[in-house]
N, C-alpha and C positions, 0 to 999 in steps of 0.2 A: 330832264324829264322826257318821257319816249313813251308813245303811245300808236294805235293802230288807226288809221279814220276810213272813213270810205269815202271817194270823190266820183263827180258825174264829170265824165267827159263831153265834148259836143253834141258824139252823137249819142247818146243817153247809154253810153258804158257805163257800169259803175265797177271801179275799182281799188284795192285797198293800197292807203299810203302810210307807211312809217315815219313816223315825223319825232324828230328829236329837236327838243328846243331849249337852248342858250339856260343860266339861271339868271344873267342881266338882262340889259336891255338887246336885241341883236343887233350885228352889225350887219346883219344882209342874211341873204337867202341862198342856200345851193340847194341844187337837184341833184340828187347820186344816182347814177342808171345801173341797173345791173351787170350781169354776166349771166352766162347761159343756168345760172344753179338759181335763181328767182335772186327774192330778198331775204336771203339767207342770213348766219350770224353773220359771214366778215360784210356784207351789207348794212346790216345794221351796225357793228362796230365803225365801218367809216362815218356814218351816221351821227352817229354816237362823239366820235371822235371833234366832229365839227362841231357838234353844240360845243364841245367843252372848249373850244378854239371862240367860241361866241356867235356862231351862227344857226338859222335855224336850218337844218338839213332833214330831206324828204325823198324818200325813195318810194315811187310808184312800183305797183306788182306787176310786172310790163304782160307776165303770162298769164295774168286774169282772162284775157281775151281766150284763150286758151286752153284754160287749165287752172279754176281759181283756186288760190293757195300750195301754187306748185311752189318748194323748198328742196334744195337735195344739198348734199355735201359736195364731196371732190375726190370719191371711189371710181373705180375703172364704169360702175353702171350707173353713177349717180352722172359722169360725162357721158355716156349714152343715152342716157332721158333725156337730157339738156340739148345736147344733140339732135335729137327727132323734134324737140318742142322750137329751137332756131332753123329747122328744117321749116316747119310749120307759119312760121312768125313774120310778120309783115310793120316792115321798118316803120311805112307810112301812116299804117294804123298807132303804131306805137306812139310818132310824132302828135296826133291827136291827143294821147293820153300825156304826153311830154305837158304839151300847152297849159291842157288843166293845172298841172300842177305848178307850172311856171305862174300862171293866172292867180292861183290859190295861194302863194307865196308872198307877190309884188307888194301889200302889205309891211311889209319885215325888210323892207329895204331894196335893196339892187337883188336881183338874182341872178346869178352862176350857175355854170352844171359842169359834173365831173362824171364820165361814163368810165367803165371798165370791160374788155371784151368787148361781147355786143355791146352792152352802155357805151364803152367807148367810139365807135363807132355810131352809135345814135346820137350822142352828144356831137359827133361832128357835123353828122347831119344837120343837127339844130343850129348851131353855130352861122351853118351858110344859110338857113330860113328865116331865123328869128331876128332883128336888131334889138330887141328889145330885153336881150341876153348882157348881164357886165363882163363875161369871160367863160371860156368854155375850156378842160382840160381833156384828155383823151389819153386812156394810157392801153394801148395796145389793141385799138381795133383791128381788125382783119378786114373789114370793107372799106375802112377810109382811103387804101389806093383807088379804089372805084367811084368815090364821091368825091375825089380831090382834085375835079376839072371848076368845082364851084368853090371859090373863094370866102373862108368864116367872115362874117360880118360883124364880129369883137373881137378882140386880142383872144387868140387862140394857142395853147404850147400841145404837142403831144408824144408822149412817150415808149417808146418801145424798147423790146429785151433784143440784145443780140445775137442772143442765141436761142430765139422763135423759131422753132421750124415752120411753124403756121402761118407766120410772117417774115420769110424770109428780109435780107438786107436790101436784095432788090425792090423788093415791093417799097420801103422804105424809100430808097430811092425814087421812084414814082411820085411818091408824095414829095419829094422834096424839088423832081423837077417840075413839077405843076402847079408850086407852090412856093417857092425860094424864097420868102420874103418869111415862111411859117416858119416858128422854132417846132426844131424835129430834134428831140435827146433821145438818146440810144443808150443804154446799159449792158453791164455784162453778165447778161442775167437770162432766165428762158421766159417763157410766156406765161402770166398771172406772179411776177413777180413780187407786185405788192400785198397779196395774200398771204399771212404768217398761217392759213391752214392749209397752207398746200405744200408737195414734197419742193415747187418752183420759188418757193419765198427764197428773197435774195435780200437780208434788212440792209444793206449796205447801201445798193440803188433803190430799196423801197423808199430809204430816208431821204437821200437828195431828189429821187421825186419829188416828196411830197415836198422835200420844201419846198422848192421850185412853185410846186401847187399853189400853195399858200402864200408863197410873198407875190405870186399873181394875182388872188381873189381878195389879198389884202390890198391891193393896188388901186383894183377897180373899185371894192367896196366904201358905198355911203349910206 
């Protein structure tokens, strides 16, 4: 079952959340962060996807702040609006909205968070802030070499394509010397891998990500 809700942040944002929830009892909570396209369908489908795995999963509209109910696809101008609105976009504000939902969850068990693009990179963010995170995944941020001087504070993996040009190997590298204890997996794959709507879907390392994902947040979760 998948519904829309709207939640108040601290500082009295209100913004809208996708929440898809388990048909049992749940095993815990994840946060799915976006990418630069909002809470689009493949947003909602990993959503989606986690209830049916038995958890309840929730994606904030991180561009409420911005632009409520911004949605685009993965056309050459649906990436250039996305583009201006991550131009526009403030990590730190987002993290406020991060928490609400993290808050709004605790309920339903442990909570996780799994970002993608920006999301992914915001969830790394959260990772080093929050303890009160069971695991945080991160599949091809492009800022987490730049947030990778702070140490996650839960079991952390994160994933990138090899053939990013966005994220080159080097940058990878970064992360891995500033961090050498973090699982860093690399695919042969480009950037937004795990998206089946995009021309970069790669189902081959889409799949051993996710497992990866999951026998993680199966690990942590109680």
């Amino acid at each position: 079952m998948a519904s829309t809700i709207e939640l108040t942040a601290s500082d009295q944002h209100r913004f809208a959340l996708y929440v898809a929830e388990p048909k049992q009892a749940p095993r815990g909570a994840i946060v799915v962060l976006q990418e630069i396209f909002g809470v689009n369908k493949h947003i909602r489908s990993v959503c989606d996807r986690l209830a049916d795995a038995g958890f309840v999963a929730a994606a904030p509209a991180l561009f409420d702040r911005l632009q409520p109910g911004f949605e685009t696809g993965y056309e050459p101008e649906d990436v250039r609006r996305g583009r201006e609105m991550k131009d526009r976009f403030s990590l730190d504000n987002a993290q406020v909205d991060i928490a609400a939902v993290v808050d709004h969850l605790k309920p339903n068990g442990s909570v996780s968070i799994i970002g993608f693009c920006l999301g992914g990179s915001l969830a790394y963010q959260a990772a080093t802030q929050r303890p009160d995170l069971a695991c945080a995944v991160c599949y091809y941020g492009g800022s987490i070499p730049d947030l990778a001087d702070a140490p996650p504070l839960c079991p952390t993996i994160l994933h990138f394509g090899e053939q990013d040009s966005g994220i080159p190997m080097e940058k990878v590298d970064i992360v891995r010397s500033k961090q050498p204890k973090l699982p860093v997996y690399t695919y042969p794959a480009g950037h937004g891998f795990n998206c089946d709507l995009r021309g970069s879907y790669e189902p081959d390392s889409a799949k051993q990500a996710w497992a990866r994902t999951m026998a993680l947040i199966a690990e942590v979760s109680v």
